[in-house]
TORKOL-4160 file (C-alpha; in steps of 0.2 Angstrom, whole numbers, padded with zeros to 4 digits, m for minus):
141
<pt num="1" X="0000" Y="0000" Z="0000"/>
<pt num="2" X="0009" Y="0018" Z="m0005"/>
<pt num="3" X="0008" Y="0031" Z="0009"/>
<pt num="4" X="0015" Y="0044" Z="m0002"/>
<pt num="5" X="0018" Y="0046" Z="m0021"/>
<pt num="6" X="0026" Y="0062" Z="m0028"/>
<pt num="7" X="0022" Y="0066" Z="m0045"/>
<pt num="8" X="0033" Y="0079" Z="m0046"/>
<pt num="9" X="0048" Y="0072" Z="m0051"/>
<pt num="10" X="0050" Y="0078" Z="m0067"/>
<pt num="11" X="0054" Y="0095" Z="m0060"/>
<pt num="12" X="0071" Y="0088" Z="m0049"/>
<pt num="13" X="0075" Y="0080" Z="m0067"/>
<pt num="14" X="0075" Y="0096" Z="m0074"/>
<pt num="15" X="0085" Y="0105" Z="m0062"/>
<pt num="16" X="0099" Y="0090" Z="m0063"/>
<pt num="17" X="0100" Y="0090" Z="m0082"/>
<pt num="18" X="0101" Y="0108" Z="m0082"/>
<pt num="19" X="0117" Y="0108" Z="m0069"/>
<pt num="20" X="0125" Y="0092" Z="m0079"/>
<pt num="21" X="0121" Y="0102" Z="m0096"/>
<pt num="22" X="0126" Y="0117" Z="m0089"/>
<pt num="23" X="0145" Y="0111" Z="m0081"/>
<pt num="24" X="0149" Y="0103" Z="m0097"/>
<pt num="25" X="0142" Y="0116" Z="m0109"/>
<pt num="26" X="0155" Y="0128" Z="m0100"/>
<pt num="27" X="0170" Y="0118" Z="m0101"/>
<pt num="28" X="0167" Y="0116" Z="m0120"/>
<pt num="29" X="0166" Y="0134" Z="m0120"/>
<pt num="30" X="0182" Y="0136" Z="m0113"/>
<pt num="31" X="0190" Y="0121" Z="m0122"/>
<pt num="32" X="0188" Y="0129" Z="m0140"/>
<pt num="33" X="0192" Y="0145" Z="m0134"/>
<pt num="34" X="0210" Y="0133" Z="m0132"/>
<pt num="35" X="0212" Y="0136" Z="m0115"/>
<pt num="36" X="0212" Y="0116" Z="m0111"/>
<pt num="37" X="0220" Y="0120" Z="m0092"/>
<pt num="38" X="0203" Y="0131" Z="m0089"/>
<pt num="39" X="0194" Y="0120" Z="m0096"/>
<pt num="40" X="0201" Y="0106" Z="m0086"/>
<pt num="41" X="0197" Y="0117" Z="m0072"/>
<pt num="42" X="0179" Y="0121" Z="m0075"/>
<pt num="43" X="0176" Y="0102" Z="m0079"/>
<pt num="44" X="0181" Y="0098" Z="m0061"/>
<pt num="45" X="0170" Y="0111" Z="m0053"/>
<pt num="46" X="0155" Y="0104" Z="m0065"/>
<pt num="47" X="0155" Y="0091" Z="m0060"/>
<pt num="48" X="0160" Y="0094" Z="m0042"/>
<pt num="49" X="0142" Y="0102" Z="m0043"/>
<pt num="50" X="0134" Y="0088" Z="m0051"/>
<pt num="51" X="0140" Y="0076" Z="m0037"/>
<pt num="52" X="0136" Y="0086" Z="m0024"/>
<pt num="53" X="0117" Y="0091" Z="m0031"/>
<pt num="54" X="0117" Y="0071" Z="m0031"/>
<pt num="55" X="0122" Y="0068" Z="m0014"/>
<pt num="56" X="0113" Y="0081" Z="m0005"/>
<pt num="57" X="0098" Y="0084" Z="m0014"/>
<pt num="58" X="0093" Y="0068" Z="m0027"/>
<pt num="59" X="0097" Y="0056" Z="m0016"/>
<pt num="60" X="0088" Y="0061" Z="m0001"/>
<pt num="61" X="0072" Y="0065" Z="m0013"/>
<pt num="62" X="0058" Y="0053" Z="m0007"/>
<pt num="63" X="0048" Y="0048" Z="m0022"/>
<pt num="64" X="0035" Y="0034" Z="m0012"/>
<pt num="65" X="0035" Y="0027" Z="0006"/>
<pt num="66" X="0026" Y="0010" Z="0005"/>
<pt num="67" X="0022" Y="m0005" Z="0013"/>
<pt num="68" X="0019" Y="m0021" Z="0006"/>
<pt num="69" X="0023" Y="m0042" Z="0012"/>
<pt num="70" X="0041" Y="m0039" Z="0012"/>
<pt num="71" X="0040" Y="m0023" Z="0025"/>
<pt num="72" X="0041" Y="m0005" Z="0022"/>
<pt num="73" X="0051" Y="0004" Z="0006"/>
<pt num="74" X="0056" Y="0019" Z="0003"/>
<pt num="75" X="0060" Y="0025" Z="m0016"/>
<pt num="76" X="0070" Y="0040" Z="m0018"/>
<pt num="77" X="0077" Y="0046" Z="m0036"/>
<pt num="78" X="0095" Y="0041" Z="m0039"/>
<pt num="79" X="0106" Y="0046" Z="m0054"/>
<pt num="80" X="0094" Y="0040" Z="m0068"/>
<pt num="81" X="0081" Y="0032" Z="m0060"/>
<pt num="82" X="0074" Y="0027" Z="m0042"/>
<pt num="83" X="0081" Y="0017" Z="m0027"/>
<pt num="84" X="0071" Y="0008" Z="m0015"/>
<pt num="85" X="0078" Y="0004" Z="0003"/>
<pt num="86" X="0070" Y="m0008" Z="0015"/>
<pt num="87" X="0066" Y="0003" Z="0032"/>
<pt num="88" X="0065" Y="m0002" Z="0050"/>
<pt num="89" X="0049" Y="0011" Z="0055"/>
<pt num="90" X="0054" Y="0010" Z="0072"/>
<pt num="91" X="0068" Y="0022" Z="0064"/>
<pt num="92" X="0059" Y="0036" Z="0058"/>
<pt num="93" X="0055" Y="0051" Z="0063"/>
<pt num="94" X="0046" Y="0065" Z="0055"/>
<pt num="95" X="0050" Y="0084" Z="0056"/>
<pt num="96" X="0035" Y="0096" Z="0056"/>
<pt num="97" X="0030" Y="0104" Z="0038"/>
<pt num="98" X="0043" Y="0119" Z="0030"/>
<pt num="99" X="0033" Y="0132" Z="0018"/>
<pt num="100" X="0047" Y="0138" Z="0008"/>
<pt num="101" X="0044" Y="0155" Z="m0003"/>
<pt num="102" X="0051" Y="0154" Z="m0018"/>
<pt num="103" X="0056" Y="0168" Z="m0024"/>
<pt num="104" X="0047" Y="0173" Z="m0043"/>
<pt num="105" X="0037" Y="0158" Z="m0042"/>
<pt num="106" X="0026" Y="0148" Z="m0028"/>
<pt num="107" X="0027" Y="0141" Z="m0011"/>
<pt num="108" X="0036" Y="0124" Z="m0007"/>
<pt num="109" X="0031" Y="0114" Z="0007"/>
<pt num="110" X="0041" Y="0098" Z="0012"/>
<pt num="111" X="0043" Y="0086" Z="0029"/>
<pt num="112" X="0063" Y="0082" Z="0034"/>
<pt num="113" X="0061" Y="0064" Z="0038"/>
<pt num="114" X="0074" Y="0057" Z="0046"/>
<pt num="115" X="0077" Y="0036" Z="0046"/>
<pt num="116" X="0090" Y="0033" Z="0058"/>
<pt num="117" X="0105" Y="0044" Z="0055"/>
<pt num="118" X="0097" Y="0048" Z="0038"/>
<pt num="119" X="0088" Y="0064" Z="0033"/>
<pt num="120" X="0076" Y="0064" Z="0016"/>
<pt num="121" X="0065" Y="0076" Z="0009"/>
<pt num="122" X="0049" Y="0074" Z="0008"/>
<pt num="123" X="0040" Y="0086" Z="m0004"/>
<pt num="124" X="0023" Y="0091" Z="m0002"/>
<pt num="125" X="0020" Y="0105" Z="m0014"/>
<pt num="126" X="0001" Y="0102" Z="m0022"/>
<pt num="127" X="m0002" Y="0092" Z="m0033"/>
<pt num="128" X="0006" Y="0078" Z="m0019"/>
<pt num="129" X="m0009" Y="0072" Z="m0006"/>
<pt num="130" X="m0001" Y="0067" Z="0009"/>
<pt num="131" X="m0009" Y="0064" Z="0024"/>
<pt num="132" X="0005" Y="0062" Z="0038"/>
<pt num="133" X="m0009" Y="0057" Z="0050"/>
<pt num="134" X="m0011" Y="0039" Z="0043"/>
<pt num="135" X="0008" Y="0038" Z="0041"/>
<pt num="136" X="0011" Y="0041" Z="0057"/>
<pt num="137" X="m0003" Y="0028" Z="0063"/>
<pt num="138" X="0003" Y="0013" Z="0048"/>
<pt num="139" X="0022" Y="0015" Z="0055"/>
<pt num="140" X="0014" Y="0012" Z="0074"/>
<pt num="141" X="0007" Y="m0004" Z="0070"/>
């Protein structure tokens, strides 16, 4: 049974192409400009920023929290695709809701859920329906 699906995924995708896109569309820049030392240099910070955006952020992005024969699952996106990892739900703990203004645009909410020593992300900008209350009481039984 799925506690929470985010259809919002497509949005983080974009966001990470556009960084991948971005660090190597500036070390070509600077590659045909003959400067292969700066480009060299840029490369490394590019993608720098595409592991860290991957670490901190992709990784950590809750997708669906379910529970079925085998136990509970969480999915979170990974570099081209999703994850899933088995949980204890004695080991999770969930933060209260963050409204986050975004600046030119709309208002983000999101839950830091931590599992053990592990913090995710759980967004819950409309259109995601989440109702915490009947997490809360599936992960007590």
């Amino acid at each position: 049974m799925d506690f929470y699906v985010n259809p919002r995924i497509g949005n983080v995708r974009v966001v990470q192409y556009t960084i991948a896109a971005g660090a190597v569309g500036i070390a070509l820049i600077a590659a045909s400009d003959g400067d292969l030392a700066l480009a060299f240099i840029l490369a490394a910070i590019g993608a720098l920023c595409v592991v860290a955006f991957e670490l901190l952020y992709i990784r950590k992005y809750v997708t669906r929290i379910r529970r079925d024969q085998n136990g509970w699952v969480l999915s979170t996106l990974s570099t081209f695709g999703e994850r899933q990892l088995a949980f204890d739900p004695a080991q999770v703990q969930l933060g209260e809701e963050i409204e986050e203004y975004v600046r030119f645009s709309s208002v983000n909410y999101h839950y830091p859920l931590r599992i053990g020593a592990t913090r995710y992300i759980l967004d819950t900008t409309p259109p995601v329906e989440f109702d915490r209350e009947a997490l809360e009481r599936a992960l007590r039984r």
